[in-house]
Every structure is written in structure tokens, then in C-alpha cells.
Backbone as ProteinMPNN parsed JSONL, in Angstrom:
{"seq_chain_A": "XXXXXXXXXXXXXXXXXXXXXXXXXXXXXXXXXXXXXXXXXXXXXXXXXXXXXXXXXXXXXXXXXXXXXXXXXXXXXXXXXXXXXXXXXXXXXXXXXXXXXXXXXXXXXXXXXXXXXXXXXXXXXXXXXXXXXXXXXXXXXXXXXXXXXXXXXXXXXXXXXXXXXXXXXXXXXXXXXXXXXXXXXXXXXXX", "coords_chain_A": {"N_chain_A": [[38.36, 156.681, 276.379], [40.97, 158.499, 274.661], [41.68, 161.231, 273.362], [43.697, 162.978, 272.942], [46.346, 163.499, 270.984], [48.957, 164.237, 272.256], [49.527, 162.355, 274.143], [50.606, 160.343, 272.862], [53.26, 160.575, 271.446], [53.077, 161.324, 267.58], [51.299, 159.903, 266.847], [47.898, 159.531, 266.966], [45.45, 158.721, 269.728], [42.858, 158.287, 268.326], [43.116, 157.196, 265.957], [41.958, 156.716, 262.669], [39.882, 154.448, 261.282], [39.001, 152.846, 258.19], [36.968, 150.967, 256.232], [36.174, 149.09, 253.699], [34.095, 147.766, 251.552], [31.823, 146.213, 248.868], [29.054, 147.715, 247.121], [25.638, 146.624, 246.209], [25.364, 146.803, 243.473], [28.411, 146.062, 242.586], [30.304, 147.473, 242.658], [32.807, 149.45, 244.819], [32.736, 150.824, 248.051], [33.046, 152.739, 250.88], [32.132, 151.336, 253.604], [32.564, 151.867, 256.447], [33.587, 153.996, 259.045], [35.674, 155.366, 260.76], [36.992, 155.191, 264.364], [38.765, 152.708, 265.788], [36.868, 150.311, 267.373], [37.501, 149.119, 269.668], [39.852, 150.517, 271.116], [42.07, 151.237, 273.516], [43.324, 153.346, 276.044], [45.481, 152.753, 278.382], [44.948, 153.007, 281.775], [46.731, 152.636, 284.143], [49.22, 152.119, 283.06], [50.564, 154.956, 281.945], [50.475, 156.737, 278.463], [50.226, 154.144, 277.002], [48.851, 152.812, 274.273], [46.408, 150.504, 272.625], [44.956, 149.379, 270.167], [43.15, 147.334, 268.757], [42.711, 146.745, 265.288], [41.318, 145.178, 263.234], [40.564, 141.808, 262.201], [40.811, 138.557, 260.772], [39.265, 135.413, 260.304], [40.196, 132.378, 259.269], [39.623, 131.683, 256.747], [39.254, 133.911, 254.944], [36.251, 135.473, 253.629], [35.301, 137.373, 250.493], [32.337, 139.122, 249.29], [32.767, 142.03, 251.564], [30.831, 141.35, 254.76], [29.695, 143.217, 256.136], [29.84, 143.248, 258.639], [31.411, 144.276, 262.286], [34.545, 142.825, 262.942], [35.855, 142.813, 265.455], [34.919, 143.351, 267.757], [34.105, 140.701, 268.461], [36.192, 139.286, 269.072], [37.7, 137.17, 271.067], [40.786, 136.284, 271.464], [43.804, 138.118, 271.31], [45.754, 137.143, 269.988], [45.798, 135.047, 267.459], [44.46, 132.227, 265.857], [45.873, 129.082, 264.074], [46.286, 130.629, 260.35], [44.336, 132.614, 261.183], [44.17, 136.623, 260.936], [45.35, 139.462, 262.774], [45.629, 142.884, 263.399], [47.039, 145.398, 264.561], [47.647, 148.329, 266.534], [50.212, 149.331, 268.555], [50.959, 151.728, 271.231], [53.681, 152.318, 272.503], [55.053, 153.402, 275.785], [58.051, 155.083, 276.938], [60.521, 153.065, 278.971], [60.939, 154.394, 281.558], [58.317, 154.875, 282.515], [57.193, 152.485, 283.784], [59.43, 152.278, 285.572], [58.731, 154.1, 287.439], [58.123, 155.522, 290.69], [55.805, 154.891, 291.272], [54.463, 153.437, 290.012], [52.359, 150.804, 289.359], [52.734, 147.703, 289.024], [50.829, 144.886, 289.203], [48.153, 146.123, 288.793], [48.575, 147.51, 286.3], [49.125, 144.923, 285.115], [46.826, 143.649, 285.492], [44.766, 145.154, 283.954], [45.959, 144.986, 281.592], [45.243, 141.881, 280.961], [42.62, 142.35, 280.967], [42.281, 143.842, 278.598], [43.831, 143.309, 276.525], [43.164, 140.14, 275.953], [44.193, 136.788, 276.057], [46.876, 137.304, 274.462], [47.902, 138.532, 276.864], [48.664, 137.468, 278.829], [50.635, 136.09, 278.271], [53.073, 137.026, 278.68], [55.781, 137.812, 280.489], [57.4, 138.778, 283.786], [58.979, 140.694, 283.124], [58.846, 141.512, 280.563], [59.502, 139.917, 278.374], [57.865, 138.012, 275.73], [56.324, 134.994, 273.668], [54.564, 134.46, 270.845], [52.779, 132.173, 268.974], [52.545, 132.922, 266.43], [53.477, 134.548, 262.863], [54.488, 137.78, 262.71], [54.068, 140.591, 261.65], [55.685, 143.77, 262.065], [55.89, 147.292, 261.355], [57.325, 150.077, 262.617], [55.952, 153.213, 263.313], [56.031, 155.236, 264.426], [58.416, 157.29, 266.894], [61.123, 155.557, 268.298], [61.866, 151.953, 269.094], [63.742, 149.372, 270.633], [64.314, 145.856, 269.554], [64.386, 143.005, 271.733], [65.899, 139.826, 272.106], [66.35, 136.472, 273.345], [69.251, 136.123, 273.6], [69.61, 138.241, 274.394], [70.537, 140.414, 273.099], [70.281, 143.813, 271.648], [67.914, 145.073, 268.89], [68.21, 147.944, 267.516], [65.311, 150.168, 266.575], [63.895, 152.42, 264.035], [61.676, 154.739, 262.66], [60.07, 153.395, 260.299], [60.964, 151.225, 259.815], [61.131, 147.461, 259.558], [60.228, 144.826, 261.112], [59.937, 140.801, 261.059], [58.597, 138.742, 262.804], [59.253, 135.643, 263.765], [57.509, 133.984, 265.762], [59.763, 134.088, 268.15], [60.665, 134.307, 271.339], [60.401, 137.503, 272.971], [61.132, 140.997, 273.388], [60.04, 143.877, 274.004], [61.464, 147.481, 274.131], [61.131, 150.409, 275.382], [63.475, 152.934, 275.394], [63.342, 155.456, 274.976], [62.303, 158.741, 275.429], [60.401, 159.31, 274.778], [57.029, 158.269, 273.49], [56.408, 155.555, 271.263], [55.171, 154.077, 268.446], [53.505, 151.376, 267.264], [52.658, 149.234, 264.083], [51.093, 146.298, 263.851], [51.101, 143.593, 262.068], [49.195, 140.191, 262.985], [49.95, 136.686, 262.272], [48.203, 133.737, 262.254], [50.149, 130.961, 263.395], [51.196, 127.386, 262.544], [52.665, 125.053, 264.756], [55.915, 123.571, 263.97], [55.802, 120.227, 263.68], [58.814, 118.698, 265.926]], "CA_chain_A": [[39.27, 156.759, 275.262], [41.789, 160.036, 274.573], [41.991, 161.489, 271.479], [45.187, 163.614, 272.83], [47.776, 162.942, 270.301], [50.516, 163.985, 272.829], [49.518, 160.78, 274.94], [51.723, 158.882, 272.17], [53.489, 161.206, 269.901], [52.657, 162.141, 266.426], [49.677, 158.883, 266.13], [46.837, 160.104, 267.759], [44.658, 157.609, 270.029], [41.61, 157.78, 268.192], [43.148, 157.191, 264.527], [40.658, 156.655, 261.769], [39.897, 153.032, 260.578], [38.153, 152.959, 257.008], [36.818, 149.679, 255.734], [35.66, 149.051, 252.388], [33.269, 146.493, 250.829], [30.748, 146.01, 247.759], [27.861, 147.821, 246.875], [24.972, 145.449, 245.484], [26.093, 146.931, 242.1], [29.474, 145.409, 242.235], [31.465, 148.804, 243.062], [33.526, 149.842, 245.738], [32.408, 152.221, 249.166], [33.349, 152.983, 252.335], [30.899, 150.768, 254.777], [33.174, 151.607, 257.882], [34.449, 155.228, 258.585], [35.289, 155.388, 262.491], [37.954, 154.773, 265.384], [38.025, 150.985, 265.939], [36.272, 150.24, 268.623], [38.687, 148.047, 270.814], [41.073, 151.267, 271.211], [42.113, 151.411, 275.218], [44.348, 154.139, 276.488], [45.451, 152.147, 279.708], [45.109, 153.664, 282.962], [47.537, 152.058, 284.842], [50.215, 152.634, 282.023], [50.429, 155.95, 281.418], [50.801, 156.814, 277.839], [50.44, 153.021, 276.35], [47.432, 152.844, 273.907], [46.035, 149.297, 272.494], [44.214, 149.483, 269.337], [42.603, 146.301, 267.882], [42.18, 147.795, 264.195], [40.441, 144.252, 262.233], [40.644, 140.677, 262.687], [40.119, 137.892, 260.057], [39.641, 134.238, 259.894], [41.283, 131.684, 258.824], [39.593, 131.626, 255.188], [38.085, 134.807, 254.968], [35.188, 135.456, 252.298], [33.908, 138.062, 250.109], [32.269, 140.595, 249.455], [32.583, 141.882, 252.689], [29.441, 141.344, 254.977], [29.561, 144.543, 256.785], [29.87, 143.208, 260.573], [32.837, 144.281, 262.988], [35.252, 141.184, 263.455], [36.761, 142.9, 265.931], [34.034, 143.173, 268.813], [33.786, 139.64, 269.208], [37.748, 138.533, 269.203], [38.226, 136.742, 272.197], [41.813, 136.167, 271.633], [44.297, 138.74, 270.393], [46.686, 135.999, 269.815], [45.385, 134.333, 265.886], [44.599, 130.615, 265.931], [46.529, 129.022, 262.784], [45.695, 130.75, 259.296], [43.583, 133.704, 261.236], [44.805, 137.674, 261.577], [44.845, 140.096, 263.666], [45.827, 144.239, 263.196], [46.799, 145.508, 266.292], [48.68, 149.537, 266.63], [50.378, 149.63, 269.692], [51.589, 152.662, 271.659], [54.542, 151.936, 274.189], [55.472, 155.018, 276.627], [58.973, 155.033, 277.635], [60.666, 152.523, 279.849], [60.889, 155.003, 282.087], [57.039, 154.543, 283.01], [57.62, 151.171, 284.324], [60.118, 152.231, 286.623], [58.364, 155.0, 288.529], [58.021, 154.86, 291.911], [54.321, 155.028, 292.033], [53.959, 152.633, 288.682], [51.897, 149.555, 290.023], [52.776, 146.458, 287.755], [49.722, 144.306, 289.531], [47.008, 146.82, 288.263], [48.757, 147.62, 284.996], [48.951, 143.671, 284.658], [45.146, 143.009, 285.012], [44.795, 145.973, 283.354], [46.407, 144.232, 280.194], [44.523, 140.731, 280.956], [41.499, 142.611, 280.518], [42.578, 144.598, 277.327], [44.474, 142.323, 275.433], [42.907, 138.925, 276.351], [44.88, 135.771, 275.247], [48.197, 138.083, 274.851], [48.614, 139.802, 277.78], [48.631, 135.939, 279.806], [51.765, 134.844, 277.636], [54.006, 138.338, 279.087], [56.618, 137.411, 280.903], [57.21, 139.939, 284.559], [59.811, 141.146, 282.185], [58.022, 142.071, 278.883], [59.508, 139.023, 277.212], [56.734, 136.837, 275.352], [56.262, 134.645, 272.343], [53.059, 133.822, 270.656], [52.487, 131.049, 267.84], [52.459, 133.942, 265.385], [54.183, 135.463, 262.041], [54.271, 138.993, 263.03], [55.142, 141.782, 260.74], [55.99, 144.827, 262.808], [56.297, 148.282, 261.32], [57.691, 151.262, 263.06], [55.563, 154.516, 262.269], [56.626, 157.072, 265.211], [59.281, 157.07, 268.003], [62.271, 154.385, 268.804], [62.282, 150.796, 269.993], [64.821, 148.455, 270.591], [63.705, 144.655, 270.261], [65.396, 142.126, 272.765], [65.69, 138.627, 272.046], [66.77, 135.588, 274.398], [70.414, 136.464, 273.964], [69.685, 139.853, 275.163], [71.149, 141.288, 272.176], [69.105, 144.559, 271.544], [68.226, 145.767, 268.133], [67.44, 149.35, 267.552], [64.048, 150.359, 265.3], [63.722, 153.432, 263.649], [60.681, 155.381, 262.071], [59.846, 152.459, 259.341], [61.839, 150.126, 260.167], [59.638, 146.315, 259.839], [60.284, 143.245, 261.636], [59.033, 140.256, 260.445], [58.995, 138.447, 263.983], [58.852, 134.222, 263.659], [57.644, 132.716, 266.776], [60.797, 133.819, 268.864], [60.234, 134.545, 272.625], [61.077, 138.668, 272.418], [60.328, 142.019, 274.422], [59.658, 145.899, 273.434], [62.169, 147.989, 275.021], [61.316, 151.852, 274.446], [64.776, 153.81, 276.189], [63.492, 157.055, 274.807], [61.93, 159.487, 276.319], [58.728, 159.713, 274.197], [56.525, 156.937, 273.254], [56.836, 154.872, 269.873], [54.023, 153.479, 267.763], [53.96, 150.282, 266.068], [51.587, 148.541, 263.69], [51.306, 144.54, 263.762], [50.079, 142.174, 261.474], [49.425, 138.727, 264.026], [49.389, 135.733, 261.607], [48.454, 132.503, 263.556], [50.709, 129.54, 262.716], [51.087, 125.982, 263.357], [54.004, 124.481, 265.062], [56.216, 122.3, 263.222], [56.668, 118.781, 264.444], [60.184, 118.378, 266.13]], "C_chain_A": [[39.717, 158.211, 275.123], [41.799, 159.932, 273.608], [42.885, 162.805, 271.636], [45.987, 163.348, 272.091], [49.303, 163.263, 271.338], [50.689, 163.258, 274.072], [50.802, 159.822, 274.279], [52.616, 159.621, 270.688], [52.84, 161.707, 268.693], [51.57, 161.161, 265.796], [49.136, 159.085, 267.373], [46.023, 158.802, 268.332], [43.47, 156.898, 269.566], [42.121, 157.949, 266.254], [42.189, 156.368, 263.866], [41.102, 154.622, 261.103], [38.569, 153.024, 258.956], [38.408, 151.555, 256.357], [36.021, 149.769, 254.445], [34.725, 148.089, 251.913], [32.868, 147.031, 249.533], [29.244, 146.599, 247.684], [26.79, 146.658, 246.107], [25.081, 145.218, 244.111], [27.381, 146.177, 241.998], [30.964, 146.385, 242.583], [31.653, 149.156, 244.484], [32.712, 150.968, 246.885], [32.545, 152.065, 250.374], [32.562, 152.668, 252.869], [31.256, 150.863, 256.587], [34.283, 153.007, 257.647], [34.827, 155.688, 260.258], [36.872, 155.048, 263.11], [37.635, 153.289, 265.452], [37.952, 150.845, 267.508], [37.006, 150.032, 270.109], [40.378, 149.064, 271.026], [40.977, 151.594, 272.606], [43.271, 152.28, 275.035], [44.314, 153.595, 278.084], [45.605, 153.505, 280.749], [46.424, 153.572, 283.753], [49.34, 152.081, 284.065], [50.521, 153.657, 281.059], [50.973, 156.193, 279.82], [50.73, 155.235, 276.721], [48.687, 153.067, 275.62], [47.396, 151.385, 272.809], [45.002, 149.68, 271.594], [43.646, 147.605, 268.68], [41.836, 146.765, 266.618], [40.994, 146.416, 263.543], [41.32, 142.791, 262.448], [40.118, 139.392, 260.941], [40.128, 136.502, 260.206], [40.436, 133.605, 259.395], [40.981, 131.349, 257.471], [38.435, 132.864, 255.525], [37.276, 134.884, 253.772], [35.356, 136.83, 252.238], [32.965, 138.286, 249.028], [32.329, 140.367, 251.047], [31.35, 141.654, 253.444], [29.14, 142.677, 256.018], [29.335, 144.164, 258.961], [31.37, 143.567, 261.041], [33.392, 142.938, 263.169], [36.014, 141.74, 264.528], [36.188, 142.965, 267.54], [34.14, 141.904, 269.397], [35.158, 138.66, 269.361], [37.802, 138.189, 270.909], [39.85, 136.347, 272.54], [42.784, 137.543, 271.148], [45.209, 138.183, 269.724], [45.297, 135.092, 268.684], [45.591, 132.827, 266.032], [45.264, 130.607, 264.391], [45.578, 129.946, 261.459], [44.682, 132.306, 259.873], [45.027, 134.926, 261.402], [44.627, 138.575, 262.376], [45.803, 141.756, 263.25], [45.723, 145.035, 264.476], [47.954, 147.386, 265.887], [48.469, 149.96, 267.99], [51.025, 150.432, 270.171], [52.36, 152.023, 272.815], [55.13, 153.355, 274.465], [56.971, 154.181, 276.82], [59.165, 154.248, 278.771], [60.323, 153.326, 280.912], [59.403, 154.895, 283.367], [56.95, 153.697, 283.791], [58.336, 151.216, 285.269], [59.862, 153.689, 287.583], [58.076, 154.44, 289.221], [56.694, 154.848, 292.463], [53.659, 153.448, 290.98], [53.134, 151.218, 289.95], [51.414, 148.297, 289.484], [51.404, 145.32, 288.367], [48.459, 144.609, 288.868], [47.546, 146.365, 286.92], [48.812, 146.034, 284.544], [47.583, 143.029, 284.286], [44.668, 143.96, 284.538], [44.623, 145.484, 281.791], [45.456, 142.954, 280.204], [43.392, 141.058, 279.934], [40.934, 143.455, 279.072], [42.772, 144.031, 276.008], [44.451, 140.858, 275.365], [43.656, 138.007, 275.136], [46.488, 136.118, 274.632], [48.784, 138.378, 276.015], [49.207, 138.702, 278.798], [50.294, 135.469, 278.958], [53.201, 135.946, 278.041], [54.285, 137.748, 280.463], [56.881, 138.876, 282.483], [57.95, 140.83, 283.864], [59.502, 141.789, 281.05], [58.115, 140.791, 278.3], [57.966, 138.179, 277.029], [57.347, 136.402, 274.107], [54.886, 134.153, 272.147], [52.998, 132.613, 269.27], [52.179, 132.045, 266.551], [53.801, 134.3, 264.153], [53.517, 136.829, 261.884], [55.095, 139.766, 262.013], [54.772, 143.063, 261.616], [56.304, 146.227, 262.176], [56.446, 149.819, 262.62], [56.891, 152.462, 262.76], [55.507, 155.458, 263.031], [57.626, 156.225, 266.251], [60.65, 156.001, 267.36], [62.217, 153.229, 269.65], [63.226, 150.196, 269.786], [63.953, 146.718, 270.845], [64.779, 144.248, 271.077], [64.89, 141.216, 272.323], [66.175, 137.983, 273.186], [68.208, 135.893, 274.676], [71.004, 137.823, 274.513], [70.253, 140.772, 274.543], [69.824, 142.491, 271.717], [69.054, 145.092, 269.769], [67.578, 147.181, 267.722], [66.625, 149.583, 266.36], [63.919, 152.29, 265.409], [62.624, 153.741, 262.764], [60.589, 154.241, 260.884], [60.45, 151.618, 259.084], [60.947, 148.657, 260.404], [60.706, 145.377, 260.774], [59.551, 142.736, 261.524], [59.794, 139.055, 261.968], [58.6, 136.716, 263.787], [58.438, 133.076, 264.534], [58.923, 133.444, 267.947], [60.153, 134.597, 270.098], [61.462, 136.172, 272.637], [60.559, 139.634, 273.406], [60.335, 143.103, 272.922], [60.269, 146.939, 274.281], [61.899, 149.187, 274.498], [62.617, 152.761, 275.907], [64.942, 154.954, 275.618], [62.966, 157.744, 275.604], [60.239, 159.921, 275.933], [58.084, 158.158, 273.265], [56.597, 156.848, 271.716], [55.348, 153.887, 269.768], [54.193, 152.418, 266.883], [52.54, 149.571, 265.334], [51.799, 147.063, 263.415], [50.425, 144.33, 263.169], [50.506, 140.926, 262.611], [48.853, 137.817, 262.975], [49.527, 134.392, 262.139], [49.044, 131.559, 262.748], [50.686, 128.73, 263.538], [52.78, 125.687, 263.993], [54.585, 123.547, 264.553], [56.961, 121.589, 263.773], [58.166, 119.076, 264.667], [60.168, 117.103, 266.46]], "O_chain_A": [[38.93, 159.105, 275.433], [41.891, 158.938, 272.888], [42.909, 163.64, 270.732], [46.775, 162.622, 272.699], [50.392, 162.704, 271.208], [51.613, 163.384, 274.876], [51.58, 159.017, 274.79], [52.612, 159.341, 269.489], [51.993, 162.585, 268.855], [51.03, 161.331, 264.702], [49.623, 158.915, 268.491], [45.884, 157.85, 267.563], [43.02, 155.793, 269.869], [41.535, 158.692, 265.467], [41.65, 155.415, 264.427], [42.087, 153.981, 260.736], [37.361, 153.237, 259.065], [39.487, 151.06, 256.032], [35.193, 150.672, 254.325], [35.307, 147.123, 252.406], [33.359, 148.056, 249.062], [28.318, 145.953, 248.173], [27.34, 145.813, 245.401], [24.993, 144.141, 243.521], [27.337, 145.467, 240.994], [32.154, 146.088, 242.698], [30.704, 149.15, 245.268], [32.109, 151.926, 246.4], [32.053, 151.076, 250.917], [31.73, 153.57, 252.961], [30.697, 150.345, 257.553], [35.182, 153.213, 256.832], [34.025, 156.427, 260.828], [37.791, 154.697, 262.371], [36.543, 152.765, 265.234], [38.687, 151.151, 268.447], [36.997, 150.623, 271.189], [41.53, 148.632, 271.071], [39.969, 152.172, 273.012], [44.092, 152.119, 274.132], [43.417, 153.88, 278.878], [46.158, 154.59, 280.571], [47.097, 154.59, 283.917], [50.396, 152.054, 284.698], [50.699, 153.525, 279.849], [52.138, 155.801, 279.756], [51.251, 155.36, 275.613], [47.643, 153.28, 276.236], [48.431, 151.213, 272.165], [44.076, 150.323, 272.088], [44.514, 147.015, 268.038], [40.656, 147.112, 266.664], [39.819, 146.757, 263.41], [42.501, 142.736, 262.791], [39.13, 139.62, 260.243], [41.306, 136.149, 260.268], [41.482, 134.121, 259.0], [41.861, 130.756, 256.847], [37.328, 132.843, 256.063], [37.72, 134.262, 252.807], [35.517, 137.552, 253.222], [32.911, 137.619, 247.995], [32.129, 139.342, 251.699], [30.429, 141.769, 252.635], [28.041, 142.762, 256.567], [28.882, 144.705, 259.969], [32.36, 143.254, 260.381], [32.68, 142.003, 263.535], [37.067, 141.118, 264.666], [36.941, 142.658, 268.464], [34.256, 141.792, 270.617], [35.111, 137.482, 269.716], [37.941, 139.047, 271.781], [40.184, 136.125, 273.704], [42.11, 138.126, 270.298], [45.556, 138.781, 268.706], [44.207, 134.671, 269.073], [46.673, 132.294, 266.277], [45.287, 131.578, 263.635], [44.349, 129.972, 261.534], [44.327, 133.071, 258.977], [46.192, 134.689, 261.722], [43.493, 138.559, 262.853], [46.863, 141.495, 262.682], [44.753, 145.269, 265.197], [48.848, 147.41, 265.041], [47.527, 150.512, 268.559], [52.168, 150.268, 269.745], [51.901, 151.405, 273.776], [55.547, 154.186, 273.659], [57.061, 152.953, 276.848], [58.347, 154.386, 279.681], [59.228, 153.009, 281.375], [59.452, 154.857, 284.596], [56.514, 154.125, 284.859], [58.173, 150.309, 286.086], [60.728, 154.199, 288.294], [57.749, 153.256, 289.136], [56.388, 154.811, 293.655], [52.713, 152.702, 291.235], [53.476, 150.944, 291.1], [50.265, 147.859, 289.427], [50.955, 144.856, 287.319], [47.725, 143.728, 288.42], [47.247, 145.296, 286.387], [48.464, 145.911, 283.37], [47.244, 142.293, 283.36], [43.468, 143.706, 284.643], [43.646, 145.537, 281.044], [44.718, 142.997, 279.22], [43.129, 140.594, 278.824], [39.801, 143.645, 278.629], [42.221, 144.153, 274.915], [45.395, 140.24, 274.873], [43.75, 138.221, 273.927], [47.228, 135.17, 274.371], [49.999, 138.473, 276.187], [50.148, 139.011, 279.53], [50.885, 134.437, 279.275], [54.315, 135.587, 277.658], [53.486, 137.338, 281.304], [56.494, 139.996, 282.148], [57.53, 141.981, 283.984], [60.17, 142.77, 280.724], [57.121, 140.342, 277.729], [57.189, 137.838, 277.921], [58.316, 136.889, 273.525], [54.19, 133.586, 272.989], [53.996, 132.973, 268.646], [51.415, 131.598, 265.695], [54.972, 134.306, 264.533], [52.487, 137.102, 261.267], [56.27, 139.668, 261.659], [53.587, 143.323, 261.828], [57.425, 146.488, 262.612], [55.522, 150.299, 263.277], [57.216, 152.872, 261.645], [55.04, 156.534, 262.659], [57.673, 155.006, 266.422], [60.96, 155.825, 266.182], [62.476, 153.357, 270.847], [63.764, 150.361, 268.691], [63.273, 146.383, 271.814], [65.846, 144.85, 271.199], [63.696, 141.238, 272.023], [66.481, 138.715, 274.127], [68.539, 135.956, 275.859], [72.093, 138.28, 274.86], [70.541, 141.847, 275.069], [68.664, 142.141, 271.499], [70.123, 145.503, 269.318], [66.354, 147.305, 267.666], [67.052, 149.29, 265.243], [63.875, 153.079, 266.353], [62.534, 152.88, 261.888], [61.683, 154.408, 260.346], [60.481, 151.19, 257.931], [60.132, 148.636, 261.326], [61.922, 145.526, 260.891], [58.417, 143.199, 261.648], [60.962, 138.698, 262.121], [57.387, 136.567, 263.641], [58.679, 131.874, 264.421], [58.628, 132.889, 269.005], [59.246, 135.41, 269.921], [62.679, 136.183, 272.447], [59.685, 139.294, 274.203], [60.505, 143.105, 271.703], [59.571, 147.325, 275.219], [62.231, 149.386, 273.329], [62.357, 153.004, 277.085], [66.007, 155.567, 275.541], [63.129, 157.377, 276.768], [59.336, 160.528, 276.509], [58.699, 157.309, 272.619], [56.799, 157.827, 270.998], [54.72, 153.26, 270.621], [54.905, 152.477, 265.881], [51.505, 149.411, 265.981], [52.75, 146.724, 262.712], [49.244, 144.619, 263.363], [51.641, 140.692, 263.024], [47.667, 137.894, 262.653], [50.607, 133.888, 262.447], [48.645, 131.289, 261.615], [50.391, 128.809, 264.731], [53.822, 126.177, 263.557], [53.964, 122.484, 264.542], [58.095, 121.738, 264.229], [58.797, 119.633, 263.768], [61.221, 116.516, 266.706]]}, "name": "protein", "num_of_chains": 1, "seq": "XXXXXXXXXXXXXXXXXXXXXXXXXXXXXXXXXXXXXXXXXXXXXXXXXXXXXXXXXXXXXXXXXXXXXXXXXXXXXXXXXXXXXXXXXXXXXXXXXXXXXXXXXXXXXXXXXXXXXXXXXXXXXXXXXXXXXXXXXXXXXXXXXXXXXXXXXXXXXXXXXXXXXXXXXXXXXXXXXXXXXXXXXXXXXXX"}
């Protein structure tokens, strides 16, 4: 793991995760003061960093009980009703099209990173997952792409609230862009 911040711009790789619960009194305290665990700075994709910040069920309880939910996620992709907190660094297209880049690695690379996501990516970028995704912007420039290939450009806090649609992550700057996702699993409705 890097804790360079100029791997990904102005959000550093090893940003702070602070979780909260219940003392036995009934009051508030920090039970979680740390990097979250599940933060990869890929090899194979220079500059791309993969955070898995917290994860919840599909009826969560509390008080909290003070265990990581994020250790034992086998999916990153949310069955109905669960979430998922994901801040992802994308490097510049650019990366992707060097002449050394080696989309095979960087592919099982991702398998092994982002299990249950990284399988639904298209050779292209495009995917879709069974998710309501809310997307904020909080460094750099992306452009989404949808199916009609229409691009739209994202700026520094800029959200998307993404519904299911089969979409990419185009960064055509020159310095990588940071995004934070909520993944909320939904159901599909009968057609």
C-alpha cells in the first residue's frame, strides 16, 4: 500500500476511515481510527487505487458491534438492500494506452481486488451492476459514457446517481480523478 498522495492527486492512498459506535454508557466514540484495510494501489495500473471504505447488510443493526464488515466482503457488487463504500482512484486514459500497459495482468489484477465487480467489466471499461450508485466527484475530471456513447463531463463535486445502466469511467486528463461510491444492491423489476 502507498501513502504517496501524488499517486492520485490531492486524495492520498492511505485516507483515514473513522467509525463510530456506543459506549456501554449510551454515548458516542471513535471504535475505528485507521486506513481501511481493503485499500490496493494496483500494480499493473499505474496510479489506480481501490479502497473498500465499509460495507453493510441488508438490515443493518445497532449499536454498532465493533467488527470490520469489510474484511470478509466477498462481493463488491451489494446483493439487494446491502451497501457498499468504495473511493476509487482512476489514472488517466492515457495509462491504458501505453505501450508497455498489459491489460491481461491489470485484468486479474482487478479479479483479485475487486471480486464480483471486476468479472462484470467489459474489454472496454463498460459495465453495469444491479446497483443504485451515488457517485461523487472529490478530485480531478471524468467523463461518464453511456450506451449511446454520449460522454458527460464531471467536475470536482459533481454526483451521479447511476440506476442500473451499463456505463464506463473515461478519465481524458492528464492527472488522475477520485471518486466516492455508495453501491446500493437492488432487485430487478419484472418485465
Amino acid at each position: 500500500m502507498a501513502s504517496d498522495s501524488s499517486l492520485n492527486g490531492n486524495v492520498p492512498s492511505d485516507l483515514n476511515r473513522i467509525v463510530t459506535g456506543q459506549r456501554q454508557d449510551g454515548g458516542g466514540h471513535v471504535v475505528m481510527h485507521s486506513v481501511p484495510p481493503r485499500t490496493d494501489v494496483f500494480k499493473h495500473i499505474p496510479g489506480m487505487v481501490s479502497r473498500l471504505v465499509w460495507a453493510t447488510p441488508a438490515a443493518p443493526t445497532l449499536p454498532f458491534d465493533g467488527e470490520d464488515p469489510t474484511v470478509d466482503v466477498a462481493s463488491f457488487v451489494p446483493a439487494p438492500g446491502e451497501t457498499r463504500l468504495l473511493v476509487v482512484t482512476f489514472p488517466p486514459d492515457s495509462v491504458f494506452a501505453a505501450a508497455d500497459f498489459n491489460g491481461q495482468a491489470a485484468f486479474e489484477e482487478n479479479l483479485a481486488i475487486s471480486p464480483g465487480l471486476a468479472e462484470r467489466f467489459e474489454p472496454d471499461g463498460m459495465h453495469e451492476t444491479p446497483t443504485v450508485d451515488y457517485g461523487i466527484l472529490l478530485d480531478g475530471e471524468l467523463w461518464l459514457e453511456l450506451d449511446d456513447a454520449v460522454q458527460t463531463h464531471l467536475e470536482p463535486f459533481d454526483i451521479v446517481v447511476q440506476n442500473g445502466t451499463r456505463h464506463a469511467w473515461r478519465n481524458k486528463s492528464d492527472r488522475p480523478a477520485t471518486v466516492a461510491f455508495v453501491l446500493i444492491g437492488a432487485r430487478q423489476a419484472a418485465k
